[in-house]
VMD Tcl script that draws the C-alpha trace (Angstrom):
set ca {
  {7.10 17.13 12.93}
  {4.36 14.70 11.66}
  {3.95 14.14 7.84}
  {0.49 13.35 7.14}
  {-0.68 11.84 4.33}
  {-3.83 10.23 2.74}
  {-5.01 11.86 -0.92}
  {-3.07 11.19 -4.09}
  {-3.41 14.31 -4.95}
  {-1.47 15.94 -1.98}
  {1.86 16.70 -1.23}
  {2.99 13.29 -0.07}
  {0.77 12.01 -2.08}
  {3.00 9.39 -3.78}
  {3.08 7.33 -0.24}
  {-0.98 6.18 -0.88}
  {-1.46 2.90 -2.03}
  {-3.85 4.79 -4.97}
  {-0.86 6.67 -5.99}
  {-0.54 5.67 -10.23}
  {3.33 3.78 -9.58}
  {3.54 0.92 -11.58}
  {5.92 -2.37 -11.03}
  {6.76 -5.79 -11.26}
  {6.83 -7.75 -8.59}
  {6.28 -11.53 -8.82}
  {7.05 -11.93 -12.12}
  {3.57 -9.84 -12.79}
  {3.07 -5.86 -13.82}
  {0.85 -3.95 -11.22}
  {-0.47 -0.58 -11.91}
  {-0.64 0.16 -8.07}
  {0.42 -1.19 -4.81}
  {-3.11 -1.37 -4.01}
  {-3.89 -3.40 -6.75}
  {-0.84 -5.90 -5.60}
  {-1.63 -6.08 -1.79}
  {-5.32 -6.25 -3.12}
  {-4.54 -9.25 -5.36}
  {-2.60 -10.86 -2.64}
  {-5.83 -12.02 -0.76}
  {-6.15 -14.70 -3.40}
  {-3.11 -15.50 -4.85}
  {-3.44 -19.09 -6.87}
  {-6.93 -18.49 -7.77}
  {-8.23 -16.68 -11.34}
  {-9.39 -13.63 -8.66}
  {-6.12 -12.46 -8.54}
  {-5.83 -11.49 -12.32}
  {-9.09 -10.16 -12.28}
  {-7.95 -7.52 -9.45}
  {-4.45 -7.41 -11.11}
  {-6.40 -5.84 -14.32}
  {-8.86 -3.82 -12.32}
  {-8.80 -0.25 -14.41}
  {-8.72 1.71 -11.04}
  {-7.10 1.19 -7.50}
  {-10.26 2.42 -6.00}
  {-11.90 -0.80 -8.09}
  {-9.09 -3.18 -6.56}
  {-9.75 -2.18 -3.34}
  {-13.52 -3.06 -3.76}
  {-12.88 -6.46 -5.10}
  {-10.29 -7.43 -2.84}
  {-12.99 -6.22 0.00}
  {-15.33 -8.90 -1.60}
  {-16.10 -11.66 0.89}
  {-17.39 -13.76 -1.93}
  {-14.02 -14.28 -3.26}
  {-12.08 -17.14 -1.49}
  {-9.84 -15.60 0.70}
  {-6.28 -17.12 1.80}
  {-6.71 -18.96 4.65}
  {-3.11 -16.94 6.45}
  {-4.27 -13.27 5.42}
  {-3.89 -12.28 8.82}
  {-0.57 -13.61 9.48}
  {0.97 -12.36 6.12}
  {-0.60 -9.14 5.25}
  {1.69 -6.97 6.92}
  {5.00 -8.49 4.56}
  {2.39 -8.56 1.45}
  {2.07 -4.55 2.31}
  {6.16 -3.90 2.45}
  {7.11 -6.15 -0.10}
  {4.69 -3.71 -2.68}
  {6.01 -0.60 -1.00}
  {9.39 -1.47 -0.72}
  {8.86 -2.70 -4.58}
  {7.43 0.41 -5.60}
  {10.10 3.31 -3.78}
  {12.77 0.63 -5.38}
  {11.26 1.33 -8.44}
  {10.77 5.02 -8.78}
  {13.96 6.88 -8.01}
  {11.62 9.96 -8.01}
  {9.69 9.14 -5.32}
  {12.20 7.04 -3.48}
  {13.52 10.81 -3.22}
  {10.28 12.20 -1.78}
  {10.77 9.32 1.01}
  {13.68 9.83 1.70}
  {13.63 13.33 2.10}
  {11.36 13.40 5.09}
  {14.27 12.11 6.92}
  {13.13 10.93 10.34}
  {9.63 12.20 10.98}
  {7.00 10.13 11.67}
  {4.62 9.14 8.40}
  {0.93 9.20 9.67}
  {-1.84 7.71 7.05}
  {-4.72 10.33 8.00}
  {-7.57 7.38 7.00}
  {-10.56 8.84 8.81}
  {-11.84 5.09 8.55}
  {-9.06 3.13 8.26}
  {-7.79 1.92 12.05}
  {-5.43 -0.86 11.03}
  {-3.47 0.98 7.75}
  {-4.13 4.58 9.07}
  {-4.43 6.41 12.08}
  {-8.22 6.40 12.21}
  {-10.83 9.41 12.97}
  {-9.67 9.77 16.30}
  {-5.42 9.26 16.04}
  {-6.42 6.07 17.92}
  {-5.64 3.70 15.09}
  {-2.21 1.63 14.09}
  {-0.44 3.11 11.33}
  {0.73 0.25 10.11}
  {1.08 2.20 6.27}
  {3.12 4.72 7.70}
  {4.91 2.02 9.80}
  {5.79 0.32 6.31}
  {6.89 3.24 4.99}
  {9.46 4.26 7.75}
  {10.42 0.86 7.71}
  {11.31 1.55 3.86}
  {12.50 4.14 4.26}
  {15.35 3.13 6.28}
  {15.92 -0.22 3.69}
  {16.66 2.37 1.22}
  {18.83 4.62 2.78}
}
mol new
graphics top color blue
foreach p $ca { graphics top sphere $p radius 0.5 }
foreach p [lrange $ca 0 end-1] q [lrange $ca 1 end] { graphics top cylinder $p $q radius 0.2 }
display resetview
């Protein structure tokens, strides 16, 4: 069986990068893992407190989608470890939700992103995964 999941608000919903599961990671408090992996895109520069105090994930997201903001010139290459170093950071964290992870045992962990073909599986099932990737990936660190 195929867990699918995408709103914070449903049953898995604790495995979205919205979900409200705070945690320190770099010496720094982050409300979300979206507002971390968000941040990321310009580490050293002033725009990554600005995202880091961004009052709602949904806000991160925008700002970190801003191409007027200077992004790191090695996004591409490091993105994927920026993404499992907040999600591993944030299961680590929670014992609650580690639980929740870990009791899906071995099925497969599909982001349903209708737009999303990179983190999610994309309108069409066509897309990467790579959230739900990260998260099976975690889930086997933790067990």
């Amino acid at each position: 069986m195929t867990i699918y999941f995408y709103s914070t608000r449903e049953q898995y919903g604790c495995f979205s990068n919205f979900s409200a599961h705070g945690f320190v990671l770099d010496e720094l408090y982050w409300y979300t893992s979206e507002h971390y992996f968000q941040a990321q895109k310009f580490v050293g520069t002033i725009h990554l407190e600005q995202i880091r105090l961004a009052k709602t994930p949904k806000e991160a997201a925008k700002m970190g989608r801003e191409r007027n903001r200077p992004l790191r010139p090695d996004w591409e290459q490091v993105k994927d470890h920026v993404m499992k170093q907040a999600v591993l950071r944030k299961f680590a964290t929670h014992p609650d939700i580690r639980e929740i992870l870990l009791s899906t045992g071995d099925e497969e962990l599909v982001e349903n992103s209708p737009i999303d073909y990179y983190w999610g599986c994309g309108a069409d099932g066509s897309g990467k995964n790579m959230l739900g990737v990260i998260l099976m990936e975690v889930r086997e660190m933790l067990r």
